[in-house]
N, C-alpha and C positions, 0 to 999 in steps of 0.2 A: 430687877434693876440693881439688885445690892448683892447679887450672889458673884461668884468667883470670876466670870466670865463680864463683869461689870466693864472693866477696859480693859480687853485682852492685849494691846499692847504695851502696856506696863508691866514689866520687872523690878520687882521687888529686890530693893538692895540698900545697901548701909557704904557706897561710895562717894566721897569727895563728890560727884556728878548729881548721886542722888540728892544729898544734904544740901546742893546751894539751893539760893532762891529762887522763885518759879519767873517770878519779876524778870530778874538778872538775865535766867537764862532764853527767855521768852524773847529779848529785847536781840540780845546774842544770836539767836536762830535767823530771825530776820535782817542783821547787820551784815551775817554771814550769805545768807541765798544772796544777798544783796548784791555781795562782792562779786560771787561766784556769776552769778547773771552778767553785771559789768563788767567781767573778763574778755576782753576780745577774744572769740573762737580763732583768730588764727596761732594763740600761745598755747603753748604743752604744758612749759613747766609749771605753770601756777598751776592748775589743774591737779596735777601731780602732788604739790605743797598738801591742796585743801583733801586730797584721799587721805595724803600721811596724817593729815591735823584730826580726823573724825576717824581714824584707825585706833592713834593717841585715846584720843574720849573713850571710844569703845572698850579700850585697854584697860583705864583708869576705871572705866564705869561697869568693867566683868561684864562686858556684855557680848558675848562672841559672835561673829563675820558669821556664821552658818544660821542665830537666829536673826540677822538681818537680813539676808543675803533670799531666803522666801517672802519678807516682806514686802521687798523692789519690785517683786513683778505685778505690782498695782501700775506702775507705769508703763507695761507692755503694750497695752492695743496704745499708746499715743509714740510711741518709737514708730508706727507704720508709716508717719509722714518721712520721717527720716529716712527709711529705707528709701523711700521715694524721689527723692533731695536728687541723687546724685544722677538719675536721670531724667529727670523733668525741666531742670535748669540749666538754663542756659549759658554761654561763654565761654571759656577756654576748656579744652576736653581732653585727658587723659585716660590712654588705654592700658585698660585692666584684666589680664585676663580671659580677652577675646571684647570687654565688654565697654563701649566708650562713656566715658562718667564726667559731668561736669565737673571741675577743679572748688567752685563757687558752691555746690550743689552737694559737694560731700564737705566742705568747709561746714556748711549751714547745717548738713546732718548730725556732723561732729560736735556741732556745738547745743543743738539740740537732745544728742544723748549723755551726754558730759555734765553738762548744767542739768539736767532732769536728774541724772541719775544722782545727784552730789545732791541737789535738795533733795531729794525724794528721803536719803540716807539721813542728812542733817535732819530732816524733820520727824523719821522713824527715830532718830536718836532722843531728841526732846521727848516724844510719847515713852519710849522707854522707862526713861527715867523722870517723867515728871507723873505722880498722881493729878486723875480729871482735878478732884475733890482742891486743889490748890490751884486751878488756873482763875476759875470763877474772882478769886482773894487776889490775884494776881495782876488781871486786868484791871480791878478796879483800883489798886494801887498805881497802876502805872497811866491813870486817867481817864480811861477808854469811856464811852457816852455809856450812861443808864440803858439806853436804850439797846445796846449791842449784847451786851454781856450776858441779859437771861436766854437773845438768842445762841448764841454760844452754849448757855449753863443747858440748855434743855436741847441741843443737838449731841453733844455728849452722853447726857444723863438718859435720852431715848431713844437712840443709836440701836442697841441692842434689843431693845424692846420693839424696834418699827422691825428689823431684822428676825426676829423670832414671830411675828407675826406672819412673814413673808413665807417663813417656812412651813408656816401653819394651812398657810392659802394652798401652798404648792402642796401639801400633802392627802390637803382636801380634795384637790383635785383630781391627784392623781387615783386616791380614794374611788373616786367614780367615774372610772375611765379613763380620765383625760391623758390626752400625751404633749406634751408642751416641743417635743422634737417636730410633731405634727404641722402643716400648715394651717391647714384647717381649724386649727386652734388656737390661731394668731387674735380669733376676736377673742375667746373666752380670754386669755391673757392681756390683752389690752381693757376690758373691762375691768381686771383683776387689780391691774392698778390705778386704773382710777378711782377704785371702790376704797384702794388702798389710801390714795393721796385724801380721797373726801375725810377717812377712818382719821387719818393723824392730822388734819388740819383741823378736825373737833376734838381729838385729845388735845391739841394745842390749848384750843380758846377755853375748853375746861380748867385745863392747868392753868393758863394763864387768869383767868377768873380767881380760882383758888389761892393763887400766890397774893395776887392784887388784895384780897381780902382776910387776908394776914396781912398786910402793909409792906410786901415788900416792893419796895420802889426803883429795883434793877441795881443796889450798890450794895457788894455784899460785906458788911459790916465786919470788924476786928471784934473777934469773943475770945479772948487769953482763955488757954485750957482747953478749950473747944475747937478742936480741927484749924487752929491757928499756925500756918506755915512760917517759917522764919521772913524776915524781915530783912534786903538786901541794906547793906551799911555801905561805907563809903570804898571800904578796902575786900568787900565781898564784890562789888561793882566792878573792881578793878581784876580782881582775879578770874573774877566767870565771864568779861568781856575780853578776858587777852586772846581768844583763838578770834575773835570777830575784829579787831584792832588786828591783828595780824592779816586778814585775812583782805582786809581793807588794805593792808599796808602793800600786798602783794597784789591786788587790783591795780593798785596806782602805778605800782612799780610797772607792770606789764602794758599799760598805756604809755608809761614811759619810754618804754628801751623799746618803744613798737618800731 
């Protein structure tokens, strides 16, 4: 759980990006998809703005287009509806190619891979550059319910460990025959994970026992010295929210000149 591979997508680094607060930028990520989402898909150039603005971060935050650029294709199998879009729907039809495509239907695709793909980015940006160890300190500054935040603290914290486990199963398996490309093998693998879901939802209620009996009560406490992340001020607020103010700005604008 604490070895190197603890959040594999955090980059280590000493940028302007890295050093703001987790608060700030936490608040930033979501004002941003925000915008981006409320973009009417029939505009281009705002679209275009929000690449250039997380190109910028990327810039500023050393973190190069070739290690993001393998992370995006977490969102591949949900781009298949999108393929789909432009002939499934219905209304005015343009031919492409030999191939007649709803006008409505690639609008909807468009906007479907545009806004995924720009959160998807924005949100690999934040892991980047924010350690786990400071979101838990972050949430609970910025109000979030007790009750939310250890599930958070212990989807992070056992991510890799429900994942190593998984590997473990698979290896077992195949250990003794088994071949998971097989059909025939669809049950032992459906058992596998439900053996799995039983396995982590009693590491849960252990842990969460263990916690409770040490007194923590889901609000993770300021301990100066001690894994204490900065502390968003009034003009740090103002600086790590100028690309989500911008980006809100270019929202509105594009419902404007619609």
């Amino acid at each position: 759980m604490g070895g190197p591979n603890a959040q594999p997508l955090y980059r280590a680094g000493r940028s302007p990006v890295h050093r703001a607060p987790a608060e700030a930028k936490l608040v930033c990520l979501v004002l941003f998809v925000g915008a981006v989402v409320a973009t009417p898909r029939e505009s281009f150039v705002p679209y275009a703005v929000y690449a250039g603005m997380l190109i910028a971060i990327w810039a500023l935050a050393r973190v190069p287009i070739t290690w993001i650029a393998p992370r995006m294709l977490i969102e591949a199998p949900f781009l298949v509806l999108a393929v789909l879009l432009p002939f499934a729907e219905a209304g005015e039809r343009v031919h492409v190619m030999g191939l007649s495509l709803s006008v409505p239907g690639l609008y909807a695709a468009w906007g479907i891979v545009i806004k995924g793909t720009l959160g998807v980015a924005a949100s690999l940006t934040f892991a980047a550059t924010t350690p786990a160890r400071e979101l838990p300190l972050a949430l609970t500054r910025l109000g979030v319910p007790a009750t939310v935040t250890p599930v958070i603290v212990m989807m992070l914290r056992y991510a890799d460990v429900l994942s190593e486990q998984i590997r473990r199963m698979h290896t077992a398996r195949v250990a003794r025959g088994d071949s998971p490309r097989m059909l025939h093998q669809v049950s032992a693998i459906a058992k596998g994970v439900g053996s799995l879901f039983l396995r982590s939802y009693e590491r849960g209620e252990r842990v969460h026992l263990a916690m409770m009996s040490r007194g923590f009560t889901g609000v993770v406490p300021e301990t100066p010295g001690i894994g204490t992340a900065p502390r968003a001020v009034g003009s740090r607020w103002a600086v790590v929210l100028a690309p989500a103010v911008l980006a809100v700005v270019v929202a509105a604008t594009a419902w404007g000149t619609r």
